[in-house]
PASEZA-956990 format. One record per atom (N, C-alpha, C): x negated, y, z; residue number from 1; atom name. Coordinates in nm, 3 decimals, always signed. Atoms other than C-alpha are relative to their C-alpha. Layout:
<atoms>
<atom x="X" y="Y" z="Z" nr="NUM" atom="CA"/>
...
</atoms>
This chain:
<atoms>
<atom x="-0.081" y="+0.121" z="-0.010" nr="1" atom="N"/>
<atom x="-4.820" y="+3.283" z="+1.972" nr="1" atom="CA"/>
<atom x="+0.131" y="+0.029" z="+0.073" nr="1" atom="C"/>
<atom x="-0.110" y="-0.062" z="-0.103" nr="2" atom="N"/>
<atom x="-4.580" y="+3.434" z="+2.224" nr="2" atom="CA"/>
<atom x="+0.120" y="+0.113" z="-0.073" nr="2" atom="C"/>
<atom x="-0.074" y="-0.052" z="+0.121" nr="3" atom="N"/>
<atom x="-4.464" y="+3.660" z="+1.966" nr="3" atom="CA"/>
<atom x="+0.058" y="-0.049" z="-0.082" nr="3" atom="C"/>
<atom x="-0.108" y="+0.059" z="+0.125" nr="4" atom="N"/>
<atom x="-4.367" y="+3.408" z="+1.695" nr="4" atom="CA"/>
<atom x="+0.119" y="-0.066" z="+0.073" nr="4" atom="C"/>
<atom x="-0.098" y="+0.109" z="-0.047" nr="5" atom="N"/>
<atom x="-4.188" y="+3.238" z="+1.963" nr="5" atom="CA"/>
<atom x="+0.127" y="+0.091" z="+0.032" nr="5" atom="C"/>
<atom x="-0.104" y="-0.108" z="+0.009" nr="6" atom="N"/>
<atom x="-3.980" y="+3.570" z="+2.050" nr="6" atom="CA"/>
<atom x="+0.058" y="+0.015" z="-0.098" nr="6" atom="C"/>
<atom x="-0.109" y="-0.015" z="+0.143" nr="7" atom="N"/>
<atom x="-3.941" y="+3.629" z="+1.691" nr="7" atom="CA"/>
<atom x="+0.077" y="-0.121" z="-0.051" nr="7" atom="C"/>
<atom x="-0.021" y="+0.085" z="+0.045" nr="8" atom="N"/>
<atom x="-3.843" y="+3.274" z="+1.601" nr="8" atom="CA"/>
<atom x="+0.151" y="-0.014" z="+0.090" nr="8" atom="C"/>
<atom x="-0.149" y="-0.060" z="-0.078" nr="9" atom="N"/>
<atom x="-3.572" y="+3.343" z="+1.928" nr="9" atom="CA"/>
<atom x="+0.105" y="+0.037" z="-0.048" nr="9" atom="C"/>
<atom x="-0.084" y="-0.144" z="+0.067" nr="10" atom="N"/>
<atom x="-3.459" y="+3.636" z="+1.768" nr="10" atom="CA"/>
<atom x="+0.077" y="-0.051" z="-0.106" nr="10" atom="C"/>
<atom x="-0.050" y="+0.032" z="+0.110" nr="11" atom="N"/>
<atom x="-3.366" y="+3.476" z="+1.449" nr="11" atom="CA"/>
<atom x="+0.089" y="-0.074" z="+0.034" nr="11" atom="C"/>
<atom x="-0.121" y="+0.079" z="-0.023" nr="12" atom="N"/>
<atom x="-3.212" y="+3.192" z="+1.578" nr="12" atom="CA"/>
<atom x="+0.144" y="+0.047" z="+0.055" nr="12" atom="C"/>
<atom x="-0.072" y="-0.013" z="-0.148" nr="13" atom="N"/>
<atom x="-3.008" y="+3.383" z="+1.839" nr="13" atom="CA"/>
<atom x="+0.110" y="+0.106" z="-0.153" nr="13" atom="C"/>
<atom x="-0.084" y="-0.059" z="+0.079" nr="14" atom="N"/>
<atom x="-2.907" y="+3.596" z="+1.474" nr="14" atom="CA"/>
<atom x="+0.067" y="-0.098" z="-0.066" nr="14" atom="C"/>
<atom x="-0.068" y="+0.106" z="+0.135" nr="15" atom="N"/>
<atom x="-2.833" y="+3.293" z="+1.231" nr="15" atom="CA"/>
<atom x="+0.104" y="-0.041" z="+0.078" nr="15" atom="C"/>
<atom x="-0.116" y="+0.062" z="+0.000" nr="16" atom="N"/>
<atom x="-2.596" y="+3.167" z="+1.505" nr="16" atom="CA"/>
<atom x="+0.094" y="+0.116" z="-0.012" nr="16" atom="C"/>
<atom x="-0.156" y="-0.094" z="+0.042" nr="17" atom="N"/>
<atom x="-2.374" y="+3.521" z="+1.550" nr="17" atom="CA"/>
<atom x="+0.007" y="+0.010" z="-0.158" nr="17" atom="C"/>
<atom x="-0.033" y="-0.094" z="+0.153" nr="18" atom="N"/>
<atom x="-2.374" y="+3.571" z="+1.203" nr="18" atom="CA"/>
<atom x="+0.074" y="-0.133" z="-0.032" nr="18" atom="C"/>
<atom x="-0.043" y="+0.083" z="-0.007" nr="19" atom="N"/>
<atom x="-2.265" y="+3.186" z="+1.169" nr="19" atom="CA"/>
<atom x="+0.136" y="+0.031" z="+0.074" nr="19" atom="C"/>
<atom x="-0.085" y="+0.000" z="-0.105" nr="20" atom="N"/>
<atom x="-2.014" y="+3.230" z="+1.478" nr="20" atom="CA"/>
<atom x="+0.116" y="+0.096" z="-0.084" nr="20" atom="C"/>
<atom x="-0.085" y="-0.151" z="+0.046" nr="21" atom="N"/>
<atom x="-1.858" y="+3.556" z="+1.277" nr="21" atom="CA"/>
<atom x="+0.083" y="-0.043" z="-0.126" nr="21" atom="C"/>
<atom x="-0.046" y="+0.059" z="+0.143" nr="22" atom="N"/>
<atom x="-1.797" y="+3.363" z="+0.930" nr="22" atom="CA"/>
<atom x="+0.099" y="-0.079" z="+0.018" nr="22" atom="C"/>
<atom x="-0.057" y="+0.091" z="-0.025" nr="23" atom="N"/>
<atom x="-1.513" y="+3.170" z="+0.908" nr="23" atom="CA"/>
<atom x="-0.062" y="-0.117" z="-0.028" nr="23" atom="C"/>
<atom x="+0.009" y="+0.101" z="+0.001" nr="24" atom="N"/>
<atom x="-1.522" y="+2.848" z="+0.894" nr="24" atom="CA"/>
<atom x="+0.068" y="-0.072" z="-0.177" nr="24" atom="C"/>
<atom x="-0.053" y="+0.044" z="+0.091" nr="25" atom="N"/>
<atom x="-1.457" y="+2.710" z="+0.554" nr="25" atom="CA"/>
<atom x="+0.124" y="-0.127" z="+0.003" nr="25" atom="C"/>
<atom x="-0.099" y="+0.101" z="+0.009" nr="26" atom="N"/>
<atom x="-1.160" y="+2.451" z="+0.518" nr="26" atom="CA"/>
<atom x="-0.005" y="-0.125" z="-0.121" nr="26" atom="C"/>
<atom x="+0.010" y="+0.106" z="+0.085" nr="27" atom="N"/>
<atom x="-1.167" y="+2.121" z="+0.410" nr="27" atom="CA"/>
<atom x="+0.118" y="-0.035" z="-0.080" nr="27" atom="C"/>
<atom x="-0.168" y="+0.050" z="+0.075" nr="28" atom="N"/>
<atom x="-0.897" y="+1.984" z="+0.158" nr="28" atom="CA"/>
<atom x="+0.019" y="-0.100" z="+0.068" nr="28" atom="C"/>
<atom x="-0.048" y="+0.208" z="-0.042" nr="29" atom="N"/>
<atom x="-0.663" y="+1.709" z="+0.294" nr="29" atom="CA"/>
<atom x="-0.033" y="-0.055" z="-0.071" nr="29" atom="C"/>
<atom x="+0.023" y="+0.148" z="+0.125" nr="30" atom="N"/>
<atom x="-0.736" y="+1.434" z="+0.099" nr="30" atom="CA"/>
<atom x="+0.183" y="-0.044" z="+0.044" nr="30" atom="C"/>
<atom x="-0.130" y="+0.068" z="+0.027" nr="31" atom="N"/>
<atom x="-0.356" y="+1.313" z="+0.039" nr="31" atom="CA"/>
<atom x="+0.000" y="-0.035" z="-0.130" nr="31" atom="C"/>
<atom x="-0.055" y="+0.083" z="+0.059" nr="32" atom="N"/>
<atom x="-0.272" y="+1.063" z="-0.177" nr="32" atom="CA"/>
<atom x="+0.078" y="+0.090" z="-0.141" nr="32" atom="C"/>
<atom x="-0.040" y="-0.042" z="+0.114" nr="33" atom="N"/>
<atom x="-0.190" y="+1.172" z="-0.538" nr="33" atom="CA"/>
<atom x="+0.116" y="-0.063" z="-0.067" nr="33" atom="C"/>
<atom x="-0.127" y="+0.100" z="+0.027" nr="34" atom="N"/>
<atom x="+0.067" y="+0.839" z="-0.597" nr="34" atom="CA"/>
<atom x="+0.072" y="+0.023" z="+0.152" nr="34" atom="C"/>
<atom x="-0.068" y="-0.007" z="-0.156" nr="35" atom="N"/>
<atom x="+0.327" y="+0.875" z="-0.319" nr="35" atom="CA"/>
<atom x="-0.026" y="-0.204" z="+0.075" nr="35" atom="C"/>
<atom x="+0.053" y="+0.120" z="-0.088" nr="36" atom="N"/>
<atom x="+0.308" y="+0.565" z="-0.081" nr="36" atom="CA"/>
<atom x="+0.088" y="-0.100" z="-0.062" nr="36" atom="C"/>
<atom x="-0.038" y="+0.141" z="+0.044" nr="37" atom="N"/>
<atom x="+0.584" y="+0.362" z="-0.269" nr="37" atom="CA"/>
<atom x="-0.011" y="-0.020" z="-0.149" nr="37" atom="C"/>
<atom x="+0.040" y="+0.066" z="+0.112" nr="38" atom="N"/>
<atom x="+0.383" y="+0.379" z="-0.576" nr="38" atom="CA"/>
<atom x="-0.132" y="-0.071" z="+0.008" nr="38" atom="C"/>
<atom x="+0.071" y="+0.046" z="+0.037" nr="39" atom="N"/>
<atom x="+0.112" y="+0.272" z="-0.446" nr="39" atom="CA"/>
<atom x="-0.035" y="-0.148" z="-0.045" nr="39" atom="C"/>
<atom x="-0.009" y="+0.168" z="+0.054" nr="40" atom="N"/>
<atom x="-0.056" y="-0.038" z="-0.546" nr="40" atom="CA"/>
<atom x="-0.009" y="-0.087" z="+0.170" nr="40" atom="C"/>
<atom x="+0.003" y="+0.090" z="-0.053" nr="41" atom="N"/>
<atom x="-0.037" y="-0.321" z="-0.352" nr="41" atom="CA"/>
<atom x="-0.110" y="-0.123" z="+0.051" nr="41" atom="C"/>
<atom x="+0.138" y="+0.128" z="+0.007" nr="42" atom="N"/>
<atom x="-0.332" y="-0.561" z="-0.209" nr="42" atom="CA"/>
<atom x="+0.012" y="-0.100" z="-0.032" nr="42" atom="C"/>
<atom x="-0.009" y="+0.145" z="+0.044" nr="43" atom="N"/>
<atom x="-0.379" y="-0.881" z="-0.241" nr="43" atom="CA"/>
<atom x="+0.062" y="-0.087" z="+0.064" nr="43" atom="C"/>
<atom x="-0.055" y="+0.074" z="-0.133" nr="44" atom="N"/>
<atom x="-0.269" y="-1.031" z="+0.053" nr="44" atom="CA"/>
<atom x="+0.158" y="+0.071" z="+0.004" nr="44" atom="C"/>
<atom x="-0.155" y="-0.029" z="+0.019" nr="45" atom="N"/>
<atom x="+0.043" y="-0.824" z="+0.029" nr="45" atom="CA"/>
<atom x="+0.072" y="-0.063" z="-0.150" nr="45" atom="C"/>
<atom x="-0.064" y="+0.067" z="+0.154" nr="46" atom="N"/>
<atom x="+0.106" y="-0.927" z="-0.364" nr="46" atom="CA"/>
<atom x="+0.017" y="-0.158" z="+0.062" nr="46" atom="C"/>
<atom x="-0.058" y="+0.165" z="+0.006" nr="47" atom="N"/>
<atom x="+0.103" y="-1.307" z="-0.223" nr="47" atom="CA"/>
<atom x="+0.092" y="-0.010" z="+0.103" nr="47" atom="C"/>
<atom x="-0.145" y="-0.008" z="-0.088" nr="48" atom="N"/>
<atom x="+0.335" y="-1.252" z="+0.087" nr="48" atom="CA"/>
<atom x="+0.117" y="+0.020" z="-0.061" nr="48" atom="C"/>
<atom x="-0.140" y="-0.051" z="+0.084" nr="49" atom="N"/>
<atom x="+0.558" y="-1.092" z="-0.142" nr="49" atom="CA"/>
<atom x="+0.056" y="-0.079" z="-0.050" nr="49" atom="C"/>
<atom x="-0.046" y="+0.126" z="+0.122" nr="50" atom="N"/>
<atom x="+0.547" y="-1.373" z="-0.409" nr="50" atom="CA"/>
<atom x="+0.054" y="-0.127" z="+0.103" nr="50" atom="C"/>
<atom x="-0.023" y="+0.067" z="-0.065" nr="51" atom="N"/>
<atom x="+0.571" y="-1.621" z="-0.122" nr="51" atom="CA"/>
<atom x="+0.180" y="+0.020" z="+0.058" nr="51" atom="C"/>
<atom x="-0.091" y="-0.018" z="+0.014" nr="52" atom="N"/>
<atom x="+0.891" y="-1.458" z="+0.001" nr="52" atom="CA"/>
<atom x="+0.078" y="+0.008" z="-0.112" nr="52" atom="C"/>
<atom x="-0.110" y="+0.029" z="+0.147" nr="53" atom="N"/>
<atom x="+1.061" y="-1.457" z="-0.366" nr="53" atom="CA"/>
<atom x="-0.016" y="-0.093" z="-0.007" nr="53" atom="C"/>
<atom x="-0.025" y="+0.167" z="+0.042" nr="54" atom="N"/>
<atom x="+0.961" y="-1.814" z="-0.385" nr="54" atom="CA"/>
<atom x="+0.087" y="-0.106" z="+0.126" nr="54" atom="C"/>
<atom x="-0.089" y="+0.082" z="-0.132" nr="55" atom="N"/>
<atom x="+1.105" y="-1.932" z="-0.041" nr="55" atom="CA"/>
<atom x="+0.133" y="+0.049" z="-0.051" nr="55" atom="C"/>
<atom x="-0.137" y="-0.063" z="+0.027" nr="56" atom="N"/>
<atom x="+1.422" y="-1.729" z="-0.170" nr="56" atom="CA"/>
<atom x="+0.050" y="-0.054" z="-0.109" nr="56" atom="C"/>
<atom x="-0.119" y="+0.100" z="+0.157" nr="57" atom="N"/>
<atom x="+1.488" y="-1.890" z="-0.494" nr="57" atom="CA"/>
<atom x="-0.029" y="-0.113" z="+0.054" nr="57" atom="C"/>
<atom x="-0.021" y="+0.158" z="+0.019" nr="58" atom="N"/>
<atom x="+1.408" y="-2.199" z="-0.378" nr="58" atom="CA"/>
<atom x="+0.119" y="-0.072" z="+0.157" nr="58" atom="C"/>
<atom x="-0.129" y="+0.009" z="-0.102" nr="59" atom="N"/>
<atom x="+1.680" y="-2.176" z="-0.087" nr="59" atom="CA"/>
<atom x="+0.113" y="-0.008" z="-0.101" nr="59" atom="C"/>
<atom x="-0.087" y="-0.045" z="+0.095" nr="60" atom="N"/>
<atom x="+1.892" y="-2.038" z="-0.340" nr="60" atom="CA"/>
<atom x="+0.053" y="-0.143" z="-0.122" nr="60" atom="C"/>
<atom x="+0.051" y="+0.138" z="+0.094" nr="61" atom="N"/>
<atom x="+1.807" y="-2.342" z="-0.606" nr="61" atom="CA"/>
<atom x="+0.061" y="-0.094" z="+0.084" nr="61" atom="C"/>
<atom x="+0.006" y="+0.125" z="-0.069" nr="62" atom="N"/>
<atom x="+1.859" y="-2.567" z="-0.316" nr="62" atom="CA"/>
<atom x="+0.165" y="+0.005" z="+0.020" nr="62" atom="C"/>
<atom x="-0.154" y="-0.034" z="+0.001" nr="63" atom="N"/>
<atom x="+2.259" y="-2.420" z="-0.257" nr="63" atom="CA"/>
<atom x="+0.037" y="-0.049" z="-0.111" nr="63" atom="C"/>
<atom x="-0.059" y="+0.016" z="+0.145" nr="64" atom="N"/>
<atom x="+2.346" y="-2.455" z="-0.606" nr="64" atom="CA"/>
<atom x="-0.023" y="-0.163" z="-0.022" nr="64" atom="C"/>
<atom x="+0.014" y="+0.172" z="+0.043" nr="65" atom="N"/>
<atom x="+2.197" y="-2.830" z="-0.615" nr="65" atom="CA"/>
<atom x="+0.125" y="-0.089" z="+0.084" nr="65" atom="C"/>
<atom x="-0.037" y="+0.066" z="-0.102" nr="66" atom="N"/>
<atom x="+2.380" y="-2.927" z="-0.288" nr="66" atom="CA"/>
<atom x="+0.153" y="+0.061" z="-0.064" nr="66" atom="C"/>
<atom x="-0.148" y="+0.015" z="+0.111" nr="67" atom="N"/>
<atom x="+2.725" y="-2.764" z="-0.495" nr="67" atom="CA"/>
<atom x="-0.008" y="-0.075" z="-0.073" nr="67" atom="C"/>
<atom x="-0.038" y="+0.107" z="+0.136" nr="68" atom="N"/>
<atom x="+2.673" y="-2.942" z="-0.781" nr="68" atom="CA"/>
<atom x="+0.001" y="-0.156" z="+0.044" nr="68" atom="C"/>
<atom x="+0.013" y="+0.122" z="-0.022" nr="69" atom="N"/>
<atom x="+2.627" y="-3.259" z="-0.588" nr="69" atom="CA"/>
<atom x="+0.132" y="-0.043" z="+0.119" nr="69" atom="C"/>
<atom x="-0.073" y="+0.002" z="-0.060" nr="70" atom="N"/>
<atom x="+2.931" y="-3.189" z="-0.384" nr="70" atom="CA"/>
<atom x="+0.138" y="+0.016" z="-0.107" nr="70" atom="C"/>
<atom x="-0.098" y="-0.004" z="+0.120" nr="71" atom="N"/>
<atom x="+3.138" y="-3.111" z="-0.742" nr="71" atom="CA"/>
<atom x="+0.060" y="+0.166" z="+0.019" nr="71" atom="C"/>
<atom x="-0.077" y="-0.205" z="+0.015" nr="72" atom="N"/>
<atom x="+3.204" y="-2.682" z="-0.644" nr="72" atom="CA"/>
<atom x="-0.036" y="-0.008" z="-0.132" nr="72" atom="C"/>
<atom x="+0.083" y="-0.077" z="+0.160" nr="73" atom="N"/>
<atom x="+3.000" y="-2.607" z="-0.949" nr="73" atom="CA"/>
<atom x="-0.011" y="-0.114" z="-0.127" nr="73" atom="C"/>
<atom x="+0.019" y="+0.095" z="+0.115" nr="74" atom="N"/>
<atom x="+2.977" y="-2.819" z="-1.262" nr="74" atom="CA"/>
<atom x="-0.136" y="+0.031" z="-0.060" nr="74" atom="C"/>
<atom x="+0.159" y="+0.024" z="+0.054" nr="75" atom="N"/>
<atom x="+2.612" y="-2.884" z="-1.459" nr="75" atom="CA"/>
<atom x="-0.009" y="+0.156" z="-0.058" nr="75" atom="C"/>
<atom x="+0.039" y="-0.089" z="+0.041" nr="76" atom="N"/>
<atom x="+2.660" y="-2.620" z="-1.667" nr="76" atom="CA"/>
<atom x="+0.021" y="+0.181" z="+0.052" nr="76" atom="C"/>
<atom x="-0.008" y="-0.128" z="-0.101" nr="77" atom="N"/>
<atom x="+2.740" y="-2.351" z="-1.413" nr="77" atom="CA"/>
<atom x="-0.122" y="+0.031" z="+0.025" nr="77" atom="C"/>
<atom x="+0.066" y="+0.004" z="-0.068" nr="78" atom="N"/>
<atom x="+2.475" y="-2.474" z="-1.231" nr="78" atom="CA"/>
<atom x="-0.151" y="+0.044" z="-0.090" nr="78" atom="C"/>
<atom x="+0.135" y="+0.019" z="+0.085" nr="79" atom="N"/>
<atom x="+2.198" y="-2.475" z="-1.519" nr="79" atom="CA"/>
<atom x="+0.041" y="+0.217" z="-0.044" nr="79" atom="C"/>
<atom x="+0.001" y="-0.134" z="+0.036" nr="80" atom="N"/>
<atom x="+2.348" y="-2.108" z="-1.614" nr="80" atom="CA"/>
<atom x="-0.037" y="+0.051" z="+0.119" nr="80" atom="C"/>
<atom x="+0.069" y="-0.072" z="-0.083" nr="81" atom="N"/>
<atom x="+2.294" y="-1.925" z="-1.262" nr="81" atom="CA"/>
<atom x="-0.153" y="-0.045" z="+0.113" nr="81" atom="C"/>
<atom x="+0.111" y="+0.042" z="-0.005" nr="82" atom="N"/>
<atom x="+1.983" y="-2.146" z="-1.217" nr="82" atom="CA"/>
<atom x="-0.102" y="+0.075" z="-0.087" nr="82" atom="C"/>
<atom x="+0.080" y="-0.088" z="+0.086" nr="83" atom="N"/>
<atom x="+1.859" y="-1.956" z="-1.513" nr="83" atom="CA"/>
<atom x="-0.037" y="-0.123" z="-0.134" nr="83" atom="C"/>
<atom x="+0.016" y="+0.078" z="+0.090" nr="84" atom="N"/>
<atom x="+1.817" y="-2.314" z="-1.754" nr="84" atom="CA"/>
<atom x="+0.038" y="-0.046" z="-0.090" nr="84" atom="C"/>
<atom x="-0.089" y="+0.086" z="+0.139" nr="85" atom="N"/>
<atom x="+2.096" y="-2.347" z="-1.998" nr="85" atom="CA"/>
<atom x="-0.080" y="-0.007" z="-0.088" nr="85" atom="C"/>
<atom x="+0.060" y="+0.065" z="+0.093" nr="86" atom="N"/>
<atom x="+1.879" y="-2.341" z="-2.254" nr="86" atom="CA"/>
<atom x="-0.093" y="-0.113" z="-0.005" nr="86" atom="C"/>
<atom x="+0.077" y="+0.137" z="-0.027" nr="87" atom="N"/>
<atom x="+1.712" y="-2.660" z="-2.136" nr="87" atom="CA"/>
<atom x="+0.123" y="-0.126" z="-0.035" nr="87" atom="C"/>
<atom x="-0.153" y="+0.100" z="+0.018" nr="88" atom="N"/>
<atom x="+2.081" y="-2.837" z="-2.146" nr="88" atom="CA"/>
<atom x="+0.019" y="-0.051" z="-0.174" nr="88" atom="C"/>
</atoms>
């Protein structure tokens, strides 16, 4: 019994130098295959986003109404860089 426990020593005390001696293999980075401003976008970012383009045209929308109701711009200015002449 005293013996397997020497030999069982022995081995271990080899598997680690022989371990210790090997390099160490290297992991791959994991990096990103799309660069960062292709990636996609979540969800919560896609509606912030949309939220800011909609507060922005509708500032925008809101200038152009408050000209046309002051007489800078005339209807059909206003309906062209509104984006609606074809509604006119």
């Amino acid at each position: 019994d005293k013996s397997r426990e020497k030999q069982r020593k022995k081995n271990l005390l080899v598997k680690k130098e022989a371990k210790e001696k090997e390099p160490k293999p290297k992991k791959p980075k994991k990096t990103p295959i799309v660069p960062t401003a292709m990636r996609k976008k979540t969800a919560k970012q896609r509606r912030a986003q949309q939220t800011v383009e909609d507060e922005e045209e509708l500032t925008q929308e809101y200038r152009l109404l408050k000209k046309l109701k002051k007489g800078t711009i005339d209807e059909n200015e206003y309906a062209k860089l509104t984006g609606t002449e074809d509604l006119l």
